[in-house]
C-alpha angles and dihedrals in degrees: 000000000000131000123312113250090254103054087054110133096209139018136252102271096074081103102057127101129266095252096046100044084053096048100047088044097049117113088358120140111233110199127216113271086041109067104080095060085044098063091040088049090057097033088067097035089057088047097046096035082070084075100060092091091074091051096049093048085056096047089051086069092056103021094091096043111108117251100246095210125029107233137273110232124207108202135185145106117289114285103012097117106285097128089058098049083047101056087049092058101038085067085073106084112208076078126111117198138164116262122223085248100059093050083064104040112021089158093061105055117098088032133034093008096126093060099033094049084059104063090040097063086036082066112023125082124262087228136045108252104249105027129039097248114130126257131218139144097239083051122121107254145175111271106214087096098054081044086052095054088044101054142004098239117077130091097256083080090084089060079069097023101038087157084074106043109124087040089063095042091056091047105035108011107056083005081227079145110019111142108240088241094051089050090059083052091045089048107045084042101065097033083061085047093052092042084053096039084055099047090049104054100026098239126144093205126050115231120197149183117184122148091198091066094067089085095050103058091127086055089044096052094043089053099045107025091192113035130122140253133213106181121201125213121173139178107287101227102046074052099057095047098044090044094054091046097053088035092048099043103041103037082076110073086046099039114113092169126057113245120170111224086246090071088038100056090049094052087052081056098054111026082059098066094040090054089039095050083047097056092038083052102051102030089094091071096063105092128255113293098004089109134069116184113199138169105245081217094064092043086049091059100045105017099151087053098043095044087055085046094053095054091060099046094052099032097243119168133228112036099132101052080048101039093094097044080053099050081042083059107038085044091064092046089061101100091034115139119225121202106254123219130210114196111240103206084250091072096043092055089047096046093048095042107047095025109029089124091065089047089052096036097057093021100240113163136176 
């Protein structure tokens, strides 16, 4: 059993490089409270960040060797069901994913990853803060954090930054006002990040689940012509409520500016629809029958079924050399909790209110 997320002593980008760590912080306002696990926080980046070399000599021996398959992207809002659809396919083996591990140190992964993992599960929690979903470092995970300790420019920035939320959603969220330059970045960055994640788990397929992603389907396309898409919809006001209680609960322990939870819970509002209209925007550009939209209720009910159904439609190998390794896993999470919401009338107002053309356009009701 390590810390809770709210007794660590530091944040998540004491695995960033040096560059990156300077660059994000510059010019930022650091607000008392705060500054202790700032200084920590860099204190053990810059320490750390001396070991990159050896990384980067690693990574010299993989970087030019051509992806095979081009990746599976789980897309969705948070919360919406993305980790779970994740996890299913992630049974299947010819996936590479990145680990838990790898989103909070990038930069220690072909070398000094032994020593380093243990300390890591020494430290971390065995659950996600606000669901009951386990948590280890050779876990699958989103990789926005692992992007966020690589380079300045993704939307995980706001969860240190929160002065600057809707800034970074509109540059590195939906990219409506990335710079050319910051999207190469974008761009060489995360193709580093899949060649390692592949590496690392052995996989010939990447598999990922990003929510961020949602709003860079047009980058995404343009980087991997022929990938697939499993597209995540999910009733609005479980959603809302899910969404404001992982947003509220674990931006604090990473946190380095004040924000009250009323200012939180208008930029979920509003970041949703922006990242909805993108997606709804850009979708056309995936080819014809690399996507798959599916409400996350109905995979939820028949899992085993669905998942079949989603290889063949998009033409993904290996399930049946996977499909026992899935029933193993859907067996087990037989007798999982979910949190259950009930819907205060204040959600319901705010939901209806700020995003009533979601609830029309995929017929959700109450």
């Amino acid at each position: 059993m390590g810390l809770k997320f709210e007794d660590l002593p530091v944040n998540t980008l004491v695995g960033a490089d040096w560059k990156t760590f300077k660059e994000l912080t510059k010019n930022q306002t650091i607000d008392k409270g705060y500054r202790g696990k700032y200084y920590l926080t860099k204190s053990v980046c810059r320490l750390l960040s001396s070991l990159k070399t050896f990384e980067d000599s690693r990574y010299k021996k993989i970087a030019d060797k051509p992806i095979e398959h081009d990746p599976l992207f789980i897309l969705g809002h948070w919360r919406s069901g993305t980790t779970f659809v994740h996890n299913v396919f992630a049974c299947d083996h010819h996936f590479g994913y990145t680990t838990t591990y790898q989103t909070v140190f990038p930069h220690l992964v072909l070398w000094g990853q032994p020593f380093f993992k243990k300390s890591m599960a020494a430290l971390m929690p065995d659950k996600r803060p606000t669901d009951n979903m386990e948590l280890s470092p050779d876990l699958p995970q989103e990789e926005e954090f692992a992007l966020s300790n690589m380079m300045p420019y993704t939307y995980y920035n706001f969860w240190f930054f929160p002065n600057r939320w809707m800034e970074y959603c509109d540059r590195f969220l939906t990219f409506e006002k990335i710079t050319e330059e910051e999207r190469r970045v974008f761009m060489d960055t995360f193709d580093r990040l899949v060649k390692v994640s592949l590496a690392n788990t052995g996989g010939t397929q990447y598999l990922s689940k990003n929510p961020p992603h949602t709003g860079r389907v047009r980058t995404l396309v343009e980087m991997y012509p022929n990938a697939k898409y499993i597209y995540l919809k999910r009733n609005p006001y479980t959603v809302f409520e899910s969404t404001r209680s992982f947003f509220t609960n674990t931006i604090q322990p990473l946190m380095l500016q004040k924000i009250s939870n009323e200012q939180i819970v208008d930029n979920i509002l509003e970041a949703y629809m922006r990242l909805y209209h993108r997606y709804e925007a850009d979708k056309a550009c995936i080819p014809e029958g690399n996507l798959v939209e599916i409400k996350f209720e109905d995979f939820e009910k028949n899992a085993f079924d669905l998942t079949k159904d989603i290889y063949s439609r998009l033409q993904l190998p290996g399930f049946d050399a996977a499909e026992a390794d899935i029933k193993a896993y859907l067996d087990k999470k037989k007798g999982y909790k979910k949190n259950k919401y009930q819907y205060k009338d204040e959600t319901v107002k705010l939901v209806e209110e700020h995003w009533s053309e979601v609830l029309n356009d995929w017929g959700y009701t109450l």
